[in-house]
N, C-alpha and C positions, 0 to 999 in steps of 0.2 A: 560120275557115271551119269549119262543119260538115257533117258529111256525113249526107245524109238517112237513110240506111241501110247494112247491106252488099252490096248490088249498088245499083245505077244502072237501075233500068227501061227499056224503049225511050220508052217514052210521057214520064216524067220528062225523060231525053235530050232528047225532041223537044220540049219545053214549053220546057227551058231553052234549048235552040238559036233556037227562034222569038224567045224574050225578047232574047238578045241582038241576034239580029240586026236585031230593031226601036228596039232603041236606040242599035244603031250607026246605024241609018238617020236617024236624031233622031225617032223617034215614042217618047220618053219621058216619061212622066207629070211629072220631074221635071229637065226642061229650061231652065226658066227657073227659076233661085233668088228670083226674085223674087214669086215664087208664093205663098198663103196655106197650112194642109195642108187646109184647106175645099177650095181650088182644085183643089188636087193631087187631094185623093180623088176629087172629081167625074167628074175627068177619066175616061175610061176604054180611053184609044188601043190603038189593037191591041199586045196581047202585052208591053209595057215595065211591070213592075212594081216597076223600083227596084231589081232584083236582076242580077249577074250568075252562072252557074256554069260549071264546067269537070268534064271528065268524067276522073279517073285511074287507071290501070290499076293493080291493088293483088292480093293477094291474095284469090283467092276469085271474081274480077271487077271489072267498073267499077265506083267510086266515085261519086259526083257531088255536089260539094262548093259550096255557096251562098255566094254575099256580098254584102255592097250595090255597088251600081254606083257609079263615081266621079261621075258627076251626082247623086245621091243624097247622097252625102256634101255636094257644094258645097254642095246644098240647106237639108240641115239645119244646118249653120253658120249661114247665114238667117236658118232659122226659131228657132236658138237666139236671136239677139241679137233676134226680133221679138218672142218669150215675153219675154227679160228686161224690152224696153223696156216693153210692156203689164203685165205686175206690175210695175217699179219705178210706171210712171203709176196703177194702181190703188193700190197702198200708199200714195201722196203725196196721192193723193184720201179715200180713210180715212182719213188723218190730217188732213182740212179744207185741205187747200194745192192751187195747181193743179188744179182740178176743170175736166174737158175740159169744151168748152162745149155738148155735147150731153147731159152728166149736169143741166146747170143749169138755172134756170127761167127758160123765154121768155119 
């Protein structure tokens, strides 16, 4: 976690309170792993942008410390094995093997 600064603004506070509590409600961008990130970007639901934060009291003032939200993590898990499988299938087609049948002639 990073912390955005040395205080925590009200406004930041209030951005990051909003975020969570829409992805506690399930209005999160990244709700369903089975999602493209074309999909995901598009989407643009109220206030869930992937992140969660928490606000700690420190020296000097509030903190306010960001992280990715655990639906966000599932997500990219996802999206990592939907990357590898589209480059392993693009590398097997460079090399003349397996050529999906929308690269081939009609």
């Amino acid at each position: 976690m990073t912390p955005t600064g040395p205080m925590a603004t009200a406004h930041a506070q209030a951005r990051a309170a909003a975020m969570m509590a829409a992805c506690a409600a399930g209005s999160c961008r990244y709700a369903d792993p089975g999602r493209s990130r074309a999909q995901c970007e598009a989407t643009h639901v109220a206030g869930c942008a992937g992140y969660e934060a928490h606000t700690y009291a420190e020296d000097g003032g509030p903190v306010l410390r960001w992280q990715r939200c655990p639906r966000f993590r599932v997500w990219w898990r996802g999206e990592k094995d939907r990357l590898a499988r589209r480059r392993a299938a693009e590398a097997r087609a460079k090399r003349g093997r397996d050529v999906p049948t929308e690269w081939g002639e009609a």
